[in-house]
C-alpha positions in Angstrom: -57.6 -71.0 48.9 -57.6 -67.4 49.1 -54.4 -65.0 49.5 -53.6 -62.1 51.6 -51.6 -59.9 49.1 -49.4 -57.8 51.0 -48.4 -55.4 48.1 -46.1 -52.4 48.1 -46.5 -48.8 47.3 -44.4 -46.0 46.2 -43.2 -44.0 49.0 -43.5 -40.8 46.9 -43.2 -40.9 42.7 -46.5 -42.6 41.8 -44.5 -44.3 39.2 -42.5 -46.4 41.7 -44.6 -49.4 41.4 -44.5 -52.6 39.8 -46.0 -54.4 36.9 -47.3 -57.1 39.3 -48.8 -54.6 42.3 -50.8 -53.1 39.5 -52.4 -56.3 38.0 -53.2 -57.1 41.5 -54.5 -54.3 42.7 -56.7 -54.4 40.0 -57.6 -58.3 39.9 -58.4 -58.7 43.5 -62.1 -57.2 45.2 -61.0 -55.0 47.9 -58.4 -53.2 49.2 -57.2 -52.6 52.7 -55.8 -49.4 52.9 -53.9 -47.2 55.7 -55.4 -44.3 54.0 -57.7 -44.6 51.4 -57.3 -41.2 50.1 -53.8 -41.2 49.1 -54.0 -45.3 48.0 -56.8 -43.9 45.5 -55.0 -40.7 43.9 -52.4 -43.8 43.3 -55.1 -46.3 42.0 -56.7 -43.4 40.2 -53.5 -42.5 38.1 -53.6 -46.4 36.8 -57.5 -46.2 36.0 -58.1 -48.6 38.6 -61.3 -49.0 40.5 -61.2 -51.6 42.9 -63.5 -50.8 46.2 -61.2 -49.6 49.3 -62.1 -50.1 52.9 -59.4 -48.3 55.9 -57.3 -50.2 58.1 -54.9 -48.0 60.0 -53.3 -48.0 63.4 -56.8 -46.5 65.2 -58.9 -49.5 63.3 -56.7 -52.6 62.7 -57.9 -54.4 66.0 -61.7 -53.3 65.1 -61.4 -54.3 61.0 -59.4 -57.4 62.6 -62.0 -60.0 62.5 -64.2 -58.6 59.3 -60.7 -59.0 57.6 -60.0 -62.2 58.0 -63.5 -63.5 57.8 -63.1 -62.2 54.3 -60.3 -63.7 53.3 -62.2 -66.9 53.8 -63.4 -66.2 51.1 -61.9 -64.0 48.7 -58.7 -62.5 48.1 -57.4 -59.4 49.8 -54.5 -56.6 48.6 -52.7 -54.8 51.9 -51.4 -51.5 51.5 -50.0 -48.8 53.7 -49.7 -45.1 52.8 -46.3 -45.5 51.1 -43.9 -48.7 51.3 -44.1 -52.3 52.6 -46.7 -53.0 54.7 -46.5 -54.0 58.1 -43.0 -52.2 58.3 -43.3 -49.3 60.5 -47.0 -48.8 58.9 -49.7 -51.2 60.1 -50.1 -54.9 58.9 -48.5 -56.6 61.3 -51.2 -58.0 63.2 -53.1 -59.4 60.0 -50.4 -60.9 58.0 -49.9 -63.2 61.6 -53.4 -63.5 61.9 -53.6 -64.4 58.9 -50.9 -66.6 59.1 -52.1 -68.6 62.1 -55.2 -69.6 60.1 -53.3 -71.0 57.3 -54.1 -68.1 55.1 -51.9 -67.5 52.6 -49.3 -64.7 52.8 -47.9 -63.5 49.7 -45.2 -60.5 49.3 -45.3 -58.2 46.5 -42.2 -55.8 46.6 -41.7 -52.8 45.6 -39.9 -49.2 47.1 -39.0 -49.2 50.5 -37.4 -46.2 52.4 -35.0 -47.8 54.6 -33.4 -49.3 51.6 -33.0 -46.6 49.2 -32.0 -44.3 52.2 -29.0 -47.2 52.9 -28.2 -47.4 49.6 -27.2 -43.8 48.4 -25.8 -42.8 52.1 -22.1 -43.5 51.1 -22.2 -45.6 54.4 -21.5 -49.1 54.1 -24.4 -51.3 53.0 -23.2 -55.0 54.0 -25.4 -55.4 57.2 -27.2 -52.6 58.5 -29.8 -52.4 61.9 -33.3 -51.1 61.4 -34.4 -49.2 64.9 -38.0 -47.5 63.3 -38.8 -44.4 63.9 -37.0 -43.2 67.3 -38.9 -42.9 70.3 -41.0 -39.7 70.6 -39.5 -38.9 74.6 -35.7 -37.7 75.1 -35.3 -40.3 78.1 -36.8 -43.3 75.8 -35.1 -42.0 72.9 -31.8 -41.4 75.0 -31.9 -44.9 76.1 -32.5 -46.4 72.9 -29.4 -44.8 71.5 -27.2 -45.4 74.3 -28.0 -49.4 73.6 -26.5 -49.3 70.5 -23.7 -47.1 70.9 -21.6 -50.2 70.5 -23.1 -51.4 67.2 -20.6 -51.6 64.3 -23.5 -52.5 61.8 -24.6 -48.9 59.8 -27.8 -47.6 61.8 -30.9 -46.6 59.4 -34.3 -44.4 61.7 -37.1 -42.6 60.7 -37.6 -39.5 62.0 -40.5 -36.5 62.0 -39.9 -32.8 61.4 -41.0 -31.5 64.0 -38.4 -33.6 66.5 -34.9 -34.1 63.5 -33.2 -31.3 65.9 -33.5 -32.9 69.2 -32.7 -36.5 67.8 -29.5 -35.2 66.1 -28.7 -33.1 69.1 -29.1 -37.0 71.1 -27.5 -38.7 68.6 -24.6 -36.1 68.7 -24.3 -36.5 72.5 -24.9 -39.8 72.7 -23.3 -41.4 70.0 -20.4 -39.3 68.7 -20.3 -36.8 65.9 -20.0 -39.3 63.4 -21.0 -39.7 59.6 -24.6 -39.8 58.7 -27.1 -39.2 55.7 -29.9 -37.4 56.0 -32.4 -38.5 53.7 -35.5 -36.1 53.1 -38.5 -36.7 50.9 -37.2 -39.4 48.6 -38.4 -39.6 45.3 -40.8 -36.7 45.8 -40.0 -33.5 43.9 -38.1 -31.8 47.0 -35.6 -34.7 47.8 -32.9 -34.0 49.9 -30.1 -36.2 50.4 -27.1 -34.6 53.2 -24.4 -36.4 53.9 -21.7 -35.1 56.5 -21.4 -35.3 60.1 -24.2 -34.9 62.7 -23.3 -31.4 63.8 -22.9 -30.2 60.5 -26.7 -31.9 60.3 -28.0 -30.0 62.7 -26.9 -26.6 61.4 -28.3 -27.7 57.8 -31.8 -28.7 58.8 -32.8 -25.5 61.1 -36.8 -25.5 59.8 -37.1 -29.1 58.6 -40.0 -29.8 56.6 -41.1 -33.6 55.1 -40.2 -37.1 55.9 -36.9 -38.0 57.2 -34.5 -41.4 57.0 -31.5 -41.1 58.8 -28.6 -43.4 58.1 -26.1 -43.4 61.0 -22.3 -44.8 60.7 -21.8 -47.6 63.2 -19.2 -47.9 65.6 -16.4 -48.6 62.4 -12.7 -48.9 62.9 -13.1 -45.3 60.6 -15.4 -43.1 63.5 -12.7 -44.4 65.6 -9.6 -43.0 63.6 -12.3 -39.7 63.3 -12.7 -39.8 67.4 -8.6 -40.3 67.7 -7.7 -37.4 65.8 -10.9 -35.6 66.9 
């Protein structure tokens, strides 16, 4: 029966990939990639030459059906532009379509943003909520943060450049001024890693540039000594 390989990527240092991913990538006939262009510079600095075809967020319903009436008969490696696929990256829809026709589904780990992000933020790590990337709108994005401003479980967000300002101004307002790491451009040569509190956030990042993780504290017996003496 044949196997939908959902394989992970590096999400920047090429070398960020496992044994396993590599022998797969390489055994299996095709590749569905959310951008073939940066999935082969990775395959090309292996010497790898399996055939690519695209699958990303404007094609997944379109390649939908061809997909899965390949994997009728022959294996098929799934790969997003950087990390676990189907995580904030498409592959969602396939792995349960897949799934629903008995296919099976098999994992291949590898890097993963949220958890190196968690891991190096000095913020506790024992259970953690994963929100995505925040909502593009203030009002949405407002909302979204208000929801939460109970949580006591460490908060971990992607974020874009070109909005990091307002969501740390909304975070600021909305949730407190509390402890966060901001994570920029891990394992790529310019990797940032700030940790402090959000307004001293917003005055470090004034012309952000790359990909951002944000790791939030949660409502912790700690932000509330911080509020008390605040």
């Amino acid at each position: 029966m044949p196997v939908l390989y959902v394989i992970a990527t590096p999400i920047g240092n090429l070398e960020d990939i496992s044994l396993r991913a590599l022998r797969l990538l390489q055994e299996v006939q095709l590749i569905a990639a959310e951008d073939t262009r940066t999935t082969r510079h990775l395959l090309n600095a292996h010497n790898i030459k399996t055939p690519l075809t695209s699958y990303h967020e404007h094609s997944k319903r379109a390649k939908l059906d061809y997909l899965l009436d390949y994997l009728e008969k022959e294996d098929l490696a799934l790969v997003s532009e950087a990390g676990m696929p189907g995580l904030s990256d498409p592959g969602y829809e396939l792995i349960v379509a897949a799934i629903e026709r008995g296919i099976s589904v098999v994992p291949i780990p590898g890097a993963s943003a949220v958890i190196t992000a968690l891991v190096v933020s000095g913020l506790p790590t024992d259970q953690f909520i994963y929100l995505g990337f925040l909502p593009r709108r203030k009002g949405p994005r407002q909302r979204l943060l208000s929801s939460i401003v109970d949580e006591p479980r460490t908060i971990v967000a992607f974020e874009t450049p070109h909005r990091l300002r307002e969501a740390l101004s909304d975070i600021e307002e909305i949730l407190g001024n509390r402890r966060l790491s901001v994570c920029r451009e891990l394992t790529k040569v310019h990797e940032e890693i700030f940790r402090g509190r959000v307004s001293q956030a917003r005055e470090h990042f004034v012309e952000p540039r790359g990909e951002f993780t944000l790791v939030i504290e949660g409502k912790t017996r700690a932000w509330l000594k911080f509020q008390e003496r605040s």
